[in-house]
C-alpha positions as CSV (number, residue, x, y, z in Angstrom):
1,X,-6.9,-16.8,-10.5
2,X,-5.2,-14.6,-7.4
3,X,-7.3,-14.7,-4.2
4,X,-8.2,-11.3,-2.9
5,X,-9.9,-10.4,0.5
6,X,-11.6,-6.8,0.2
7,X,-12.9,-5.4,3.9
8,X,-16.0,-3.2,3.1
9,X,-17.2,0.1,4.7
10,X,-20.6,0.8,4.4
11,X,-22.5,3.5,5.0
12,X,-24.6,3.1,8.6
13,X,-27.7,1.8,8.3
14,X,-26.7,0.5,4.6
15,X,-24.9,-3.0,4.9
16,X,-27.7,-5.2,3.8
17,X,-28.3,-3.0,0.7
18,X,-24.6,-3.2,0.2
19,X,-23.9,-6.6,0.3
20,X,-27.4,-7.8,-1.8
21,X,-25.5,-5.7,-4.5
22,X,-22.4,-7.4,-3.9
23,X,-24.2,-10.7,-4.6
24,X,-26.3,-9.5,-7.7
25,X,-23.2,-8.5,-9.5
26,X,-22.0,-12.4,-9.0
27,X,-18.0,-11.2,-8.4
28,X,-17.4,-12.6,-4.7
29,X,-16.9,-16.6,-3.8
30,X,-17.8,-15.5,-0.1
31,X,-18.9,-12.6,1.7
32,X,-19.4,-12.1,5.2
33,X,-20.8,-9.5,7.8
34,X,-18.5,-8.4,10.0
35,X,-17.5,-7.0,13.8
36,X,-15.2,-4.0,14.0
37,X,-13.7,-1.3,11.6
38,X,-15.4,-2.9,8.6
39,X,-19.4,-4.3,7.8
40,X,-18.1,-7.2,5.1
41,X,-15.7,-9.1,4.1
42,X,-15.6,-10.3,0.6
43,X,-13.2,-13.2,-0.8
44,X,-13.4,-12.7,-5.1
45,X,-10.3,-14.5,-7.4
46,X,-8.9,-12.3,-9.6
47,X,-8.0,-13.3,-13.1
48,X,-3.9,-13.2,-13.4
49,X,-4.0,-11.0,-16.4
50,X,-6.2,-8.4,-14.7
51,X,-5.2,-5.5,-13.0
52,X,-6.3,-5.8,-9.3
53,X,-7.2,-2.1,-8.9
54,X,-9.1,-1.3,-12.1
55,X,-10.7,-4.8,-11.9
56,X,-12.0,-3.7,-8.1
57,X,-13.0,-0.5,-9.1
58,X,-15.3,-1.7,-12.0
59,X,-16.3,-4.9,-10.5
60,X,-17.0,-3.7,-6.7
61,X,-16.1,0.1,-5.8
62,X,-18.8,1.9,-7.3
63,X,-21.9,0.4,-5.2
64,X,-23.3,3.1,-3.4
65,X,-23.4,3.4,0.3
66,X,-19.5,1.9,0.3
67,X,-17.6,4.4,1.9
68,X,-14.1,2.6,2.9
69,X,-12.3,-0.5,1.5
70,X,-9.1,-2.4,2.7
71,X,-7.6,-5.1,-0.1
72,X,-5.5,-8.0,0.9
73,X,-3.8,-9.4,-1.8
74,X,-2.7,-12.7,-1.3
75,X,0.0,-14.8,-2.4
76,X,0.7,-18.2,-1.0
77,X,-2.1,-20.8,0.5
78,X,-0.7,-22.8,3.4
């Protein structure tokens, strides 16, 4: 499994809606509200054989009221 950080836009006025279908859809290990340029912050693992994109956009992107995402991909835990 690959570790992935997604930052999550939403819509203002929309983060709690947002993130309570984040957590229905059971795809993040942690998600957090956030300050600045972004509401959340979601950590989810990735199955190796998946592509990261397609597995974002039918896992995560298509909740309404996201209007911006930045993807970390990670590759080494210290």
């Amino acid at each position: 499994m690959r570790p992935v950080f997604v930052q999550i836009r939403c819509t203002p006025g929309k983060t709690y809606e947002v993130a309570d279908a984040i957590y229905d859809r059971e795809v993040v290990s942690e998600l957090y509200s956030t300050s600045g340029d972004y509401d959340l912050l979601a950590k989810l693992y990735v199955p190796e054989d998946q592509d990261v994109g397609r597995y974002l956009a039918e896992k995560l992107f298509d909740i309404p009221d996201i209007s911006r995402t930045l993807t970390t991909m990670t590759f080494k835990a210290f």
